[in-house]
C-alpha positions as CSV (number, residue, x, y, z in Angstrom):
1,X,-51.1,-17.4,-65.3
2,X,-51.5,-15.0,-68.5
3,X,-52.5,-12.4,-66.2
4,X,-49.2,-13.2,-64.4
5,X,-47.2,-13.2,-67.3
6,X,-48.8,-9.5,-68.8
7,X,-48.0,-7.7,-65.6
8,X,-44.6,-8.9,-65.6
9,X,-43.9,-8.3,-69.4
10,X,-45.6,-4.9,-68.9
11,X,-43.3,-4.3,-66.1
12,X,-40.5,-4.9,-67.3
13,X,-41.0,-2.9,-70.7
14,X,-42.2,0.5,-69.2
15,X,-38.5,0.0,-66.5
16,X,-36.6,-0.2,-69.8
17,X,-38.6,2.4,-71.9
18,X,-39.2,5.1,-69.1
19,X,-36.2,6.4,-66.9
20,X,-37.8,8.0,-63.8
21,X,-39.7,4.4,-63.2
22,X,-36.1,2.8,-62.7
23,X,-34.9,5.9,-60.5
24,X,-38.2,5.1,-58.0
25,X,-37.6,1.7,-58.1
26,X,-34.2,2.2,-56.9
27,X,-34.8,4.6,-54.2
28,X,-37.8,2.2,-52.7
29,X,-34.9,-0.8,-52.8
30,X,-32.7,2.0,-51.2
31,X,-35.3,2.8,-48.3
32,X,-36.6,-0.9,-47.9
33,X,-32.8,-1.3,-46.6
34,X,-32.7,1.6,-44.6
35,X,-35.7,0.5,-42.7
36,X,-34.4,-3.1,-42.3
37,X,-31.0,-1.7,-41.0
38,X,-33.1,0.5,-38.6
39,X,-35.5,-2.2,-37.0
40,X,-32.1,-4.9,-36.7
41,X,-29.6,-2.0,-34.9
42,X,-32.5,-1.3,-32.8
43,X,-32.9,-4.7,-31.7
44,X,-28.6,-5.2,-31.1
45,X,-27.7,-3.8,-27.5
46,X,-24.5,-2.2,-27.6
47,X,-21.8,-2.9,-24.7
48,X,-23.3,-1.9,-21.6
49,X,-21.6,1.7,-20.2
50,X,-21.5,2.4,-16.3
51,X,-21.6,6.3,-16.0
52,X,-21.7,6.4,-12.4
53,X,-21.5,4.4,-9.1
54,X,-23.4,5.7,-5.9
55,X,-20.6,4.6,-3.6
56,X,-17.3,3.6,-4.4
57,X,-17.1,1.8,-0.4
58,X,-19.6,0.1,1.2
59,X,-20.1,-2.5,3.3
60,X,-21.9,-5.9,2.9
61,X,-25.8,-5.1,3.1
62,X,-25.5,-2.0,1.9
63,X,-27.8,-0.8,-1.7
64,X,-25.8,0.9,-4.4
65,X,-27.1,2.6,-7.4
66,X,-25.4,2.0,-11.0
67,X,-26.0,4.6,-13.3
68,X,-25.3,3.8,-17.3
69,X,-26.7,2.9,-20.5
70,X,-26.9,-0.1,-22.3
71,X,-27.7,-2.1,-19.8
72,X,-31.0,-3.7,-21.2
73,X,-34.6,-3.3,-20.0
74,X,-34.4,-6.5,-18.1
75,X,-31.8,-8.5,-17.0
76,X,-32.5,-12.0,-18.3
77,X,-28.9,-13.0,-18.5
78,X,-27.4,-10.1,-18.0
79,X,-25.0,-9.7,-14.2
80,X,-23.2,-7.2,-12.2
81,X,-19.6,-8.5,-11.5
82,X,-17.5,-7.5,-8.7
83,X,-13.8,-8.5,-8.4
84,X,-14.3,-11.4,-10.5
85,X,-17.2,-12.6,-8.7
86,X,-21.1,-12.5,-10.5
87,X,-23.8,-11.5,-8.0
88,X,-26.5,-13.9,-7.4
89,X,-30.5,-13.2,-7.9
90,X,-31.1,-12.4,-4.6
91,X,-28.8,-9.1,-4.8
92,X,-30.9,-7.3,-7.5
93,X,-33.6,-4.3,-6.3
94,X,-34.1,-3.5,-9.7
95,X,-33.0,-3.3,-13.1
96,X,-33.4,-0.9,-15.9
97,X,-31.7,-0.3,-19.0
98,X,-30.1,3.2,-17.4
99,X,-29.6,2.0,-13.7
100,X,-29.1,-1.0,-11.8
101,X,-29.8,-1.1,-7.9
102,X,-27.6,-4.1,-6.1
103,X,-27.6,-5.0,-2.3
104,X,-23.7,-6.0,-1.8
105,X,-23.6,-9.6,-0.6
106,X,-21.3,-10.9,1.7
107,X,-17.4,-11.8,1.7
108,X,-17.4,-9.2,-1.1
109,X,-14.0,-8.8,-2.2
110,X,-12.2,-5.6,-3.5
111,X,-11.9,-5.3,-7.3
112,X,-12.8,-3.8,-10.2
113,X,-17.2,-3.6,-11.0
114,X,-18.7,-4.5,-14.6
115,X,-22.1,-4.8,-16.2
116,X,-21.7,-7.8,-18.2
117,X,-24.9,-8.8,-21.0
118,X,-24.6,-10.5,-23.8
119,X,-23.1,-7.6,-26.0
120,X,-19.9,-7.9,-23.9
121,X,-18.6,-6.0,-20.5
122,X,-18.9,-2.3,-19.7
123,X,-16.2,0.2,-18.8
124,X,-14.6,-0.9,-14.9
125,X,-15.0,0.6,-11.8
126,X,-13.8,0.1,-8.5
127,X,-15.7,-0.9,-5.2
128,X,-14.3,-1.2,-2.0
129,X,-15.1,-2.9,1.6
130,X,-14.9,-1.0,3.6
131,X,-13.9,-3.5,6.3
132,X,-11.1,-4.6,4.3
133,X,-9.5,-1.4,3.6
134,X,-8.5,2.1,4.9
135,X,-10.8,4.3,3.0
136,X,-11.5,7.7,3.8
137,X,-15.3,7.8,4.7
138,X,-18.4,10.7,5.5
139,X,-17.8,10.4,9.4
140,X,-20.6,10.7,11.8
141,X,-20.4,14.0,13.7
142,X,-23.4,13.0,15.9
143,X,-21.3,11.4,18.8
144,X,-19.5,12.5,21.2
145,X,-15.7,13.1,21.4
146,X,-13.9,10.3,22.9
147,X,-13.3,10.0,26.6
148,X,-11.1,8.6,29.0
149,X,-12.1,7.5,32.6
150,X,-8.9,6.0,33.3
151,X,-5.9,3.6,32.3
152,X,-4.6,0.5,34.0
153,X,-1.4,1.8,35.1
154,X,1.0,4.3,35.5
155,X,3.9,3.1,34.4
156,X,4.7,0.4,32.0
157,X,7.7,-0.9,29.9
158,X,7.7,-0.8,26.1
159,X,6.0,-3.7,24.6
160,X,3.5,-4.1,27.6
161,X,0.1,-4.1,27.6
162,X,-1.9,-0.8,28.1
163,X,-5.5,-1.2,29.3
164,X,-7.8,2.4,28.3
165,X,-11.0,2.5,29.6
166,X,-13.9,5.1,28.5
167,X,-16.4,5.7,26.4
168,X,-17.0,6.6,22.6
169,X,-13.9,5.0,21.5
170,X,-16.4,3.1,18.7
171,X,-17.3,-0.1,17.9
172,X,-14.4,-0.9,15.1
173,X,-10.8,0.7,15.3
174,X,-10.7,0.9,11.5
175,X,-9.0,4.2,11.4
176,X,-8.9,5.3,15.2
177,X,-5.8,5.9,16.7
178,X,-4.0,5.4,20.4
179,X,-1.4,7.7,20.6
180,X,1.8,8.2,23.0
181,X,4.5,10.7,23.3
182,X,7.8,10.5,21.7
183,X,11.1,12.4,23.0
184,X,12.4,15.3,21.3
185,X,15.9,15.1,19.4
186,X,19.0,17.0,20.8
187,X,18.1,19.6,17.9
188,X,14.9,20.0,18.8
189,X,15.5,20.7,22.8
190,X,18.5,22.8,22.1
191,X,15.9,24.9,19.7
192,X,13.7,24.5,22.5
193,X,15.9,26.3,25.1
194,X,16.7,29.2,23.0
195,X,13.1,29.9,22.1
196,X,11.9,29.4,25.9
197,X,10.3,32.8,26.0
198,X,7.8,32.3,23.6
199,X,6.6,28.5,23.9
200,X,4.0,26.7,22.3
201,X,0.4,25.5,23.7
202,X,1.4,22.2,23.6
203,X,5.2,21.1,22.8
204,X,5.2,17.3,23.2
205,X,5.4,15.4,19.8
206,X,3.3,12.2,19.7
207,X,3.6,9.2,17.5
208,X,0.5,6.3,17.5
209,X,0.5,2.9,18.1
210,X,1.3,0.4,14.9
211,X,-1.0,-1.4,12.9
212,X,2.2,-3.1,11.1
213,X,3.7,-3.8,14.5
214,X,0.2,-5.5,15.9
215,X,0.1,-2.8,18.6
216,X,-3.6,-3.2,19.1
217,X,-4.8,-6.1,21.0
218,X,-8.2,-5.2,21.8
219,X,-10.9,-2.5,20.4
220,X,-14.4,-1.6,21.6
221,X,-16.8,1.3,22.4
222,X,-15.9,1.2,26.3
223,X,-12.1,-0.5,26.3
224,X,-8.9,-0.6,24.4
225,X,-6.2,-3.1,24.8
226,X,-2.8,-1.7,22.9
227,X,0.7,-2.2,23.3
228,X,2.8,0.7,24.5
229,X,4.5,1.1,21.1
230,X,8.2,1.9,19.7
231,X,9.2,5.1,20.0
232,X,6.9,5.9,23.2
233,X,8.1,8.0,26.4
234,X,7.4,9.2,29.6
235,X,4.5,11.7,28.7
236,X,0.9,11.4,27.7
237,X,-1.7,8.8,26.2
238,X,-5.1,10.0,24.2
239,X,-7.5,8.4,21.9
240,X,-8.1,10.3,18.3
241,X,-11.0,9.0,16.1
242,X,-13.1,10.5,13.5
243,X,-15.2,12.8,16.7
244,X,-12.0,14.1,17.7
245,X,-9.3,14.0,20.4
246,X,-9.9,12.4,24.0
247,X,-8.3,14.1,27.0
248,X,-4.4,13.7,27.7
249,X,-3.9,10.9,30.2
250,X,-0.2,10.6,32.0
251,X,2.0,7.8,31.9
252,X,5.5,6.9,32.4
253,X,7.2,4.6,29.6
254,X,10.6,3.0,30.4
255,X,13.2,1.1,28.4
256,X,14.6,-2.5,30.5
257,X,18.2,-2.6,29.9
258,X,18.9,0.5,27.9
259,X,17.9,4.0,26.3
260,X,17.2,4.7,22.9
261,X,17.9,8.6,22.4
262,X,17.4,10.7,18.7
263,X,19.8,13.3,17.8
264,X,18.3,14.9,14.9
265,X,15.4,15.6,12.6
266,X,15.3,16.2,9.0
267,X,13.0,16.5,6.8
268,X,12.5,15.9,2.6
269,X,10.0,16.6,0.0
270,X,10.1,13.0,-1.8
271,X,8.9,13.2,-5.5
272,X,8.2,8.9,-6.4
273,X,6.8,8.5,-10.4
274,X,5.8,6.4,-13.2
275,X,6.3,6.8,-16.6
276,X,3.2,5.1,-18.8
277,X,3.4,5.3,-22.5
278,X,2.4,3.3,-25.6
279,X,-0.5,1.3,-24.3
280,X,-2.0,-1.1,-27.2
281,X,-5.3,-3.1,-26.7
282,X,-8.8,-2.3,-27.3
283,X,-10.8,0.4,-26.1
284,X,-12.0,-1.1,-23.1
285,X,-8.4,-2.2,-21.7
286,X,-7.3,-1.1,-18.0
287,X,-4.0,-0.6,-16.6
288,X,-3.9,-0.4,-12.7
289,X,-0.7,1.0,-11.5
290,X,0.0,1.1,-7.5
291,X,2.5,3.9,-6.0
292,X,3.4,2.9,-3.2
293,X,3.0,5.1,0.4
294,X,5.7,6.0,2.6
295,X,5.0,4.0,5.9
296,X,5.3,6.0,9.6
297,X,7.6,4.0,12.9
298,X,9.0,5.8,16.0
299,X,12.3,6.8,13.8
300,X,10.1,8.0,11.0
301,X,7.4,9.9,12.6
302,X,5.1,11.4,9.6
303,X,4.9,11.0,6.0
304,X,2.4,13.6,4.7
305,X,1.1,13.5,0.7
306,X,1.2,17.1,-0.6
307,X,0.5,16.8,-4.4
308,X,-0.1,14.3,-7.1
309,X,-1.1,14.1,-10.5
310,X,-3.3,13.3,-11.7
311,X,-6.1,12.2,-8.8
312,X,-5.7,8.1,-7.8
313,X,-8.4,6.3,-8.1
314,X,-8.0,5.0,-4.3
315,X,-5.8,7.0,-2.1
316,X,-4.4,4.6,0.0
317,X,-5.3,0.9,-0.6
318,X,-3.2,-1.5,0.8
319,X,-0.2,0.9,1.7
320,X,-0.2,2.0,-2.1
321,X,-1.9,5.1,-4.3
322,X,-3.8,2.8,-6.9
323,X,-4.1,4.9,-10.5
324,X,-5.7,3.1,-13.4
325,X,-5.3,4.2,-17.2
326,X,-8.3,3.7,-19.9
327,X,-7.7,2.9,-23.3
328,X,-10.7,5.3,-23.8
329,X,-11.4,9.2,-22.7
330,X,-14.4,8.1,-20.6
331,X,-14.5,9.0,-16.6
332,X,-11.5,9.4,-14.4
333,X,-8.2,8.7,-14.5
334,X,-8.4,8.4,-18.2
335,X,-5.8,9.2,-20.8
336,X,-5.6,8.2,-24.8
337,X,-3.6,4.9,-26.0
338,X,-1.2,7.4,-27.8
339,X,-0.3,10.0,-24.7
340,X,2.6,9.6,-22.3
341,X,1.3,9.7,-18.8
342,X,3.2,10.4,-16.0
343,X,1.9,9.7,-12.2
344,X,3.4,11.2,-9.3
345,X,3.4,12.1,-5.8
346,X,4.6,14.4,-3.4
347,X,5.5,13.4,0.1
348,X,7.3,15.4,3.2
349,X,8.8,12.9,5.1
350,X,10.4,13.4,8.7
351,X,13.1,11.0,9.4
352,X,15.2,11.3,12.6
353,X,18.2,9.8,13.5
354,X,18.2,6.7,16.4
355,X,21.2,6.2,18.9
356,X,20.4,3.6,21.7
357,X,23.0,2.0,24.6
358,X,21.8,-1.3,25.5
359,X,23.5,-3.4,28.5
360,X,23.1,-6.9,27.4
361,X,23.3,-8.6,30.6
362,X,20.3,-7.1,31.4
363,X,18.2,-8.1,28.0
364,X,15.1,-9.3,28.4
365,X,14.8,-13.2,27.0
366,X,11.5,-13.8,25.8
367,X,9.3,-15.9,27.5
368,X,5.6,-15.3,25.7
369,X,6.3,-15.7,21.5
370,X,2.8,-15.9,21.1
371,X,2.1,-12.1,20.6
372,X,1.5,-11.3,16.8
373,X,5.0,-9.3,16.3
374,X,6.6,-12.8,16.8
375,X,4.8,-14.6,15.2
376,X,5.2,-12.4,11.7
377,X,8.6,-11.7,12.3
378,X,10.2,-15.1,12.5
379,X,8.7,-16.6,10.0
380,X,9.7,-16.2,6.1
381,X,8.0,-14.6,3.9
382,X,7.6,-13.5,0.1
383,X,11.5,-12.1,0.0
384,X,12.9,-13.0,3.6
385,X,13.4,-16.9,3.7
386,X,13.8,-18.5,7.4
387,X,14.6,-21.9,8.8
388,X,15.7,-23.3,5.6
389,X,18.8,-25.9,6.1
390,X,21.2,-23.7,4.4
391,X,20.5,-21.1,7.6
392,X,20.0,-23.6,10.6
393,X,23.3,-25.5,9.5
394,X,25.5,-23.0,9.7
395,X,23.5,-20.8,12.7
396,X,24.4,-22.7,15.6
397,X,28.6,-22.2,14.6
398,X,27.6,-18.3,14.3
399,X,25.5,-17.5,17.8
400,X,27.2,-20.5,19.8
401,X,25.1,-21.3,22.9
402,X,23.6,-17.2,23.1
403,X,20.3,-17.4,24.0
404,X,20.3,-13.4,24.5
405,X,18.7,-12.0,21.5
406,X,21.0,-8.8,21.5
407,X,23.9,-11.2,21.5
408,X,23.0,-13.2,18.7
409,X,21.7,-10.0,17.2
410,X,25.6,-8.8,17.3
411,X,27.3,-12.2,16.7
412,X,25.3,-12.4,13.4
413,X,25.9,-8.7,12.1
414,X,29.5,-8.9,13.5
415,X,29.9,-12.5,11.4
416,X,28.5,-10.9,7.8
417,X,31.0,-8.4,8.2
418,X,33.8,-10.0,8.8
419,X,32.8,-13.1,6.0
420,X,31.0,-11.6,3.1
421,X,32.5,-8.8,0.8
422,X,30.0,-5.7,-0.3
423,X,29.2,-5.0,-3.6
424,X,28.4,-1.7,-4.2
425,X,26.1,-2.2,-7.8
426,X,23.1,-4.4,-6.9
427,X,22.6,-7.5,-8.9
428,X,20.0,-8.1,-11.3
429,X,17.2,-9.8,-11.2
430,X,15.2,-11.5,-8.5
431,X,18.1,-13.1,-7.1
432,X,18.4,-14.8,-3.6
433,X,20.4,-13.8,-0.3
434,X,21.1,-17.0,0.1
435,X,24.2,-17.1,-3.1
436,X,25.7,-15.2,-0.2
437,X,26.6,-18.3,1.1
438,X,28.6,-19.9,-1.9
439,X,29.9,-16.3,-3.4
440,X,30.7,-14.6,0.0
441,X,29.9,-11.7,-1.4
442,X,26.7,-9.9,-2.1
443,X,24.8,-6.3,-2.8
444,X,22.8,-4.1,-0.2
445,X,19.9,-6.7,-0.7
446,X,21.6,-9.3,0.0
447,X,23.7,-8.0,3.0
448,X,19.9,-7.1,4.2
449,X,18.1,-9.9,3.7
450,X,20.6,-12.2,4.5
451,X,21.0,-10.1,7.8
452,X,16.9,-10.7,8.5
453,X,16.4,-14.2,7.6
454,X,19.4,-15.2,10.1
455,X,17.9,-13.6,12.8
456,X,14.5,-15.1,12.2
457,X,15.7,-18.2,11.9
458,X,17.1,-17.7,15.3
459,X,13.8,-16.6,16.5
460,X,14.8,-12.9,17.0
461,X,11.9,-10.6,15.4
462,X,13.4,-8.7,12.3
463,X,11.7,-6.6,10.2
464,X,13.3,-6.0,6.4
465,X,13.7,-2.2,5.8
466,X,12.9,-1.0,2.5
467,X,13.5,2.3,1.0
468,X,16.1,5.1,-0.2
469,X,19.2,6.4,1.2
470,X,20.1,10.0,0.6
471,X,23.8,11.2,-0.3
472,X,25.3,14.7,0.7
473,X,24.4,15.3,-3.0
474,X,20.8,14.8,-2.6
475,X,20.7,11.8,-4.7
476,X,18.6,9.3,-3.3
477,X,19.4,5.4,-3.8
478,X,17.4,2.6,-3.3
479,X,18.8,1.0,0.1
480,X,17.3,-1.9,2.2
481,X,18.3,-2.0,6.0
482,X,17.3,-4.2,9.5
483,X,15.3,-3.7,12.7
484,X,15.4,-5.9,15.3
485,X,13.2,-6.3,18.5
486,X,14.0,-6.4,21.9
487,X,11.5,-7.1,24.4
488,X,10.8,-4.1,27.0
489,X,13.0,-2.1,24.8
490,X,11.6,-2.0,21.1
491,X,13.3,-1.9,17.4
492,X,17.0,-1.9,17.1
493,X,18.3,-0.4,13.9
494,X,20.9,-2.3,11.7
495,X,22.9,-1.4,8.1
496,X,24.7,-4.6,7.6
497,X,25.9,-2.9,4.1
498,X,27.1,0.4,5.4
499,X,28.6,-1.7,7.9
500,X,30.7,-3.5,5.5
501,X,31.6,-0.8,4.3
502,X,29.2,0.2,1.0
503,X,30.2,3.0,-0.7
504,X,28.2,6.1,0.4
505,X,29.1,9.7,1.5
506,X,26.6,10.6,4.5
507,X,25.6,14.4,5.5
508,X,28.6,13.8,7.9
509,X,31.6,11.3,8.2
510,X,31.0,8.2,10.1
511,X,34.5,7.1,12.0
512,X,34.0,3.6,12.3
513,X,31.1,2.6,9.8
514,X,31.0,-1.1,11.4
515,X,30.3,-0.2,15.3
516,X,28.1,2.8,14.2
517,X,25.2,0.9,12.3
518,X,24.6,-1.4,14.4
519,X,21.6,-0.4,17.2
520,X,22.0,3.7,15.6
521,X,21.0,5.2,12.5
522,X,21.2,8.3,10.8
523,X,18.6,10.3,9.8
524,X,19.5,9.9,6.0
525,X,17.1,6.3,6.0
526,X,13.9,7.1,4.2
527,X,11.4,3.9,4.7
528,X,8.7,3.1,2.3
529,X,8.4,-0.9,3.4
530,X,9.2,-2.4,6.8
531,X,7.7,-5.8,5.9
532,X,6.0,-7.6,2.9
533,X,3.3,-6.1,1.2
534,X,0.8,-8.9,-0.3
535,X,-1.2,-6.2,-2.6
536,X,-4.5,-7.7,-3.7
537,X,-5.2,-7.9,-7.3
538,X,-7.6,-5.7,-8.7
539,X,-8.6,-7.7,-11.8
540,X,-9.4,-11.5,-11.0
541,X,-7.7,-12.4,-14.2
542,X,-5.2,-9.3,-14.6
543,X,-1.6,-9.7,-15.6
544,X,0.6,-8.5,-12.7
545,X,4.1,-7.0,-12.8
546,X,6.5,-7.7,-9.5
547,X,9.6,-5.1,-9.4
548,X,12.5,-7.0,-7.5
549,X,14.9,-4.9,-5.8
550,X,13.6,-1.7,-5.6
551,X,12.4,1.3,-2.7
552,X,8.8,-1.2,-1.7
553,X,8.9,-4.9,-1.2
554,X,5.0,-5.2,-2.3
555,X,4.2,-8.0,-4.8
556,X,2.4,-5.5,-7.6
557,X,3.3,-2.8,-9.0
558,X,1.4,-3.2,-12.4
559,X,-1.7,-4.9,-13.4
560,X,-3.0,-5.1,-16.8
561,X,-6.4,-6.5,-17.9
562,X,-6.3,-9.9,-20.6
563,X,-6.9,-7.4,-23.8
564,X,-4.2,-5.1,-23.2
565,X,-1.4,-6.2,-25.5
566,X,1.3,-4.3,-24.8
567,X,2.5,-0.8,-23.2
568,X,5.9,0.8,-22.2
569,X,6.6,2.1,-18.3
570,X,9.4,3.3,-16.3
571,X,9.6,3.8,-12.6
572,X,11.9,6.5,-12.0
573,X,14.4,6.3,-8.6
574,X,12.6,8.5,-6.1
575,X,13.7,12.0,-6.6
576,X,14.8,14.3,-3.5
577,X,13.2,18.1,-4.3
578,X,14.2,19.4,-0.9
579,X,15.6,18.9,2.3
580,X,14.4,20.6,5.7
């Protein structure tokens, strides 16, 4: 105890007396806590950072590589994520603090990928089935080009069944297509005629069966079952997958009861954007943003993408361009909280006009409504309601005793006409056809979907047309329109809303407005959505944005993960920069 108490009373007079002893007893406090902060940072792990992904599509089975840091030396608690789902055990290979090898399990979803441990989750990325969605893919160049050994008739009507046998048609359709060809507008044969002398190797035009329409029936290495599509004439019928082009097989298409003719062709470079600006959340926030694509039918034969900016993350997923923002400069697509980002695409889109002559007599009534396209297209939907009592009460005083789906198709259009007033400024809001009915009057969506759900409701197929109508000014308007199917024929165009007259000043004068839009259109109809679009969610918890009234019908448009707090966007009107 006195030996104690000497070394501390010595101590403590040499600190006071001698100045250098308290300068080394402050620097050894001083590294003492250096070395303490040292050995408990280097035992924190710090948010887990994915650097890389070997393969943004796969299939379930398939081993991907996840490249990083952060992710811990063993995974103990620690999970891969993907579309709100945690893998189990069994999907690990291995696990390392700068890689992670995972076998995807099945019924994987699409959605965003995280490492999660217990410092928090890493920077997103996205995986993809590749059953689920059309992805561009490395293609196999090993086979052999499709072929053709012979179809299972000559000559069928539109609608009917068309049996192609052969070989190397593959296993899957995914993106494989049947194709048919289309007649040539007026323009296009009077061109034709006057450049006779110096014609082309191969002057048909050809337009493929629909996925939206349900065209194929049947799919496999040796035998396709399909539809003869919309659109189709007398001509020629060849496979396309990703080996190439089959041989050209003849076959005559014919129309029961009519003709369906196109007069012209024009063509416009489409410029669709979004405005992103003001983003607020932390550093690991996502925004998703889905452009949507310009959809292809037998008026609107191609829709080609020629620029955008910046790169999408996903070309085409569910019939949109999907572009996601990061709060941080890390990876693709990614832009600082305080920039204005603009995303945009370019499209060329070839529209032509439609004139048919139908003889109604001689209408085909249905008598098989178990096919897919009926099935979709007289039910409701997301924005088309059907068979509600507001609709069948007042039906039956509309189409009288007309089982002749042309007829009622008529009776209906000819009735909105005649009953309900146009307003040429659309409502606000989400608001529903059906105020039609109290109000009589109603805006270009309304007159549309009003137009739709009555002739679902009386079990004719109708497909709601959404997109933008282009003024001799080349100002393009958001504009929402009707086809209707007739079996053995195909789609029947309808503009209720030009029909009753909205305002709107055409490349050319239309007489009689009323007669003209029903069953023709012209070629001033640009379509981006001919039926609902249920987009899948990206983020399992992500806030979604819905846009009512606009060029799509698709139920996202923006999706914003939980710690994103705010941000500012505008979707601008598409904008015409040409016309061809």
């Amino acid at each position: 105890m006195k030996f104690n108490f000497k070394f501390k009373h010595d101590f403590s007079y040499l600190i006071r007396k001698y100045a250098i002893i308290r300068v080394l007893c402050l620097a050894t406090v001083c590294a003492l806590i250096i070395v303490s902060t040292t050995f408990i940072s280097s035992t924190v792990h710090e948010k887990p950072v994915i650097l890389s992904v070997s393969q943004q599509v796969g299939t379930p089975g398939d081993t991907i590589t996840i490249r990083g840091k952060f992710f811990s030396q063993q995974k103990d608690s620690s999970y891969v994520e993907i579309a709100g789902n945690r893998l189990t055990t069994s999907s690990y290979v291995s696990w390392n603090d700068d890689e992670i090898v995972i076998t995807i399990p099945a019924n994987t979803q699409d959605g965003l990928l995280y490492v999660v441990s217990s410092a928090g989750r890493s920077n997103p990325d996205f995986f993809c089935n590749r059953d689920l969605i059309p992805v561009s893919v490395p293609q196999n160049t090993v086979n052999t080009k499709p072929f053709i050994t012979s179809l299972s008739a000559e000559t069928l009507y539109v609608g009917d069944v068309l049996t192609i046998s052969g070989k190397n048609f593959g296993s899957k359709k995914t993106q494989s297509q049947v194709y048919f060809s289309t007649k040539k507008t007026q323009q296009q044969l009077t061109e034709s005629s006057l450049n006779a002398g110096n014609p082309m190797e191969d002057a048909t035009e050809y337009i493929c069966a629909s996925d939206i329409d349900f065209d194929y029936e049947y799919w496999s290495e040796t035998e396709i079952r399909v539809f003869v599509p919309d659109g189709a004439f007398t001509g020629y019928v060849y496979v396309e997958n990703e080996n190439g082009k089959s041989s050209k097989h003849p076959l005559n298409v014919l129309q029961r009861a009519g003709q369906k003719n196109y007069e012209t062709k024009n063509s416009y470079l489409i410029q669709i954007a979004a405005d992103v600006s003001d983003i607020r959340g932390t550093k690991d926030s996502v925004l998703t943003y889905r452009l949507p694509l310009p959809q292809t039918n037998g008026d609107q034969i191609s829709a080609e993408l020629t620029e955008t900016n910046p790169k999408p993350l996903l070309d085409n997923y569910d019939n949109t361009s999907v572009f996601q923002i990061l709060m941080d400069k890390t990876g693709k697509n990614t832009y600082a909280a305080s920039e204005k980002t603009r995303l945009s695409q370019n499209h060329v889109i070839t529209v032509r006009s439609v004139q048919t002559w139908i003889d109604v007599d001689y209408v085909t009534i249905p008598k098989d409504r178990t096919r897919m396209l009926y099935k979709t297209y007289t039910r409701a939907d997301k924005v088309v309601p059907a068979d509600v009592p507001e609709l069948t009460a007042i039906l039956p005083s509309i189409i009288y005793q007309s089982i002749n789906p042309y007829r009622q198709a008529k009776l209906i259009y000819e009735y909105m006409i005649a009953n309900y007033k146009i307003q040429n400024k659309l409502r606000k809001g989400d608001t529903s056809c059906l105020d039609m009915l109290k109000s009589k009057k109603g805006d270009a969506y309304d007159f549309a979907v009003l137009y739709c759900a009555l002739l679902r409701t009386a079990g004719v197929p109708a497909k709601l047309m959404s997109g933008i109508l282009i003024d001799k000014d080349k100002q393009a308007h958001p504009h929402w329109w009707v086809n209707f199917y007739l079996d053995s024929f195909g789609w029947v165009p309808a503009d209720p809303a030009l029909g009753a007259g909205l305002e709107y000043k055409g490349f050319q004068t239309i007489a009689n407005p009323a007669k003209y839009y029903f069953g023709n259109m012209d070629a001033q109809h640009i379509m981006f959505s001919q039926c609902w679009n249920n987009v899948k969610k990206a983020i399992s918890n992500g806030k979604t944005v819905y846009i009512p009234k606009t060029y799509a019908t698709q139920s996202i448009w923006e999706e914003a993960s939980e710690d994103v707090t705010s941000y500012s966007s505008l979707w601008n009107v598409p904008a015409v920069l040409g016309v061809y």
